[in-house]
C-alpha positions in Angstrom: 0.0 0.0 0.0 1.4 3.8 -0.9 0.7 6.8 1.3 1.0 10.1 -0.3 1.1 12.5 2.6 0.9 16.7 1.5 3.3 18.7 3.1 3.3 22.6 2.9 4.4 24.0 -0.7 2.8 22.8 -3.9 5.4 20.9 -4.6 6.6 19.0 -1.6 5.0 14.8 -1.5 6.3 12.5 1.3 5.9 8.7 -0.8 6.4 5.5 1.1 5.9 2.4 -0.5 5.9 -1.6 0.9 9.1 -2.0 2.4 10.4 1.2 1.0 11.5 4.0 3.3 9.8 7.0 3.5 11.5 9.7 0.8 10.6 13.2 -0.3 9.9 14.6 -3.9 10.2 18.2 -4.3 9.2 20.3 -7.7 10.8 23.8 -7.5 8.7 26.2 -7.2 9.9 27.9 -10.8 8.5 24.7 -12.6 5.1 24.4 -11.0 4.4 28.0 -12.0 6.1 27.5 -15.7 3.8 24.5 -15.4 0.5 26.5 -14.6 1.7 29.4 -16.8 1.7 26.8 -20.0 -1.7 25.3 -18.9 -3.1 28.6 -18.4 -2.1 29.7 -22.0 -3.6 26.9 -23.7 -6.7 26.8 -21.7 -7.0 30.3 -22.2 -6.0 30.3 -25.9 -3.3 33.2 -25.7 0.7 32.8 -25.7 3.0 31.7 -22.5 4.6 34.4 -22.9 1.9 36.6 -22.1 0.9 34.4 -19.1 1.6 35.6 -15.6 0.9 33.2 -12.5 1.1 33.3 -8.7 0.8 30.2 -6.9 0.1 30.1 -3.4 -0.1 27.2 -1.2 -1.7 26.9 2.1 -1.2 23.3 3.7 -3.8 21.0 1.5 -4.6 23.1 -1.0 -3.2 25.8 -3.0 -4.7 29.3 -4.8 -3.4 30.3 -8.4 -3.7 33.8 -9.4 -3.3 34.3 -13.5 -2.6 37.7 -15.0 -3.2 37.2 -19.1 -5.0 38.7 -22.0 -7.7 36.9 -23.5 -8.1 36.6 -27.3 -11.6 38.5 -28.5 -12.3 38.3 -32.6 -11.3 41.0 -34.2 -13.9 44.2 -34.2 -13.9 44.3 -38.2 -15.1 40.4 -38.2 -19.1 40.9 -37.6 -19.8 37.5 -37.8 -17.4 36.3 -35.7 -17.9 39.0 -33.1 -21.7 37.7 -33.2 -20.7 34.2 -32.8 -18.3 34.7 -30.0 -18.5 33.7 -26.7 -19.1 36.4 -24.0 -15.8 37.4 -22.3 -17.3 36.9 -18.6 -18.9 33.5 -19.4 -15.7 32.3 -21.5 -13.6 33.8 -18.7 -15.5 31.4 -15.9 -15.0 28.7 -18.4 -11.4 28.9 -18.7 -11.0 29.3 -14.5 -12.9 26.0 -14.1 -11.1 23.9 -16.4 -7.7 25.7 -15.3 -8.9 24.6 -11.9 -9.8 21.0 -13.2 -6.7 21.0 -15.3 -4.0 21.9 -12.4 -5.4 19.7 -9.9 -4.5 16.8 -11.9 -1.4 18.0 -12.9 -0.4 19.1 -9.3 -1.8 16.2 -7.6 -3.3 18.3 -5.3 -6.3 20.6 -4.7 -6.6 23.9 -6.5 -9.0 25.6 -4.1 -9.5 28.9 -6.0 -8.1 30.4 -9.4 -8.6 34.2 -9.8 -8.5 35.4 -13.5 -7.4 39.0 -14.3 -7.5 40.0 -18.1 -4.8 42.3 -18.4 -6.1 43.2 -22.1 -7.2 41.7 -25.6 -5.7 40.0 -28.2 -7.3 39.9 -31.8 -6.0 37.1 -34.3 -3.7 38.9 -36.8 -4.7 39.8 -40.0 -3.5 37.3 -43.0 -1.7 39.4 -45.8 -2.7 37.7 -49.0 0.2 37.8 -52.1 
């Protein structure tokens, strides 16, 4: 039988297995929020490189706090700015599977993810030759 038993920091798992002594396994800090940053950006649908997260952890659970545009159509496209999705219900959409999605990856709750759109990005135009 394996425990898993949380220790403070998002990153810190004490394993021990049968007749294996208990070890450690800790995930720097830099990679879990390189890690959340990427997730973010695809659930979201904008570049990493845009992407800005604070994790922090409390003793079970930890809070993530993304800074990050968020793509809108672009103005001149009518039918696409008809068909999109409304920012606020796209933006709940994208906190709940970010939530859903880091949890797994983390292997540990994500109790709350707060989502602040920092601006908009439009899909570039396509020059045609």
């Amino acid at each position: 039988m394996t425990t898993v038993t949380a220790s403070p920091g998002v990153g810190n798992r004490t394993v021990a297995g049968p007749g294996l002594p208990a070890g450690r396994v800790h995930i720097a800090d830099r990679v879990l929020q390189k890690t959340a940053e990427r997730a973010a950006a695809d659930v979201i649908g904008v570049d990493a490189k845009n992407v800005h997260v604070e994790i922090v952890s409390a003793r079970d659970t930890a809070a993530v706090r993304v800074i990050s545009p968020f793509p809108v159509p672009r103005l001149d496209d009518t039918e696409a700015v008809r068909r999109a999705t409304p920012v606020l219900e796209a933006a709940r959409t994208a906190q709940s599977e970010l939530r859903s999605r880091l949890t797994r990856l983390f292997g540990r709750e994500i109790s709350r993810v707060d989502l602040t759109i920092s601006g908009a990005t439009a899909p570039q135009r396509k020059r045609v030759l």
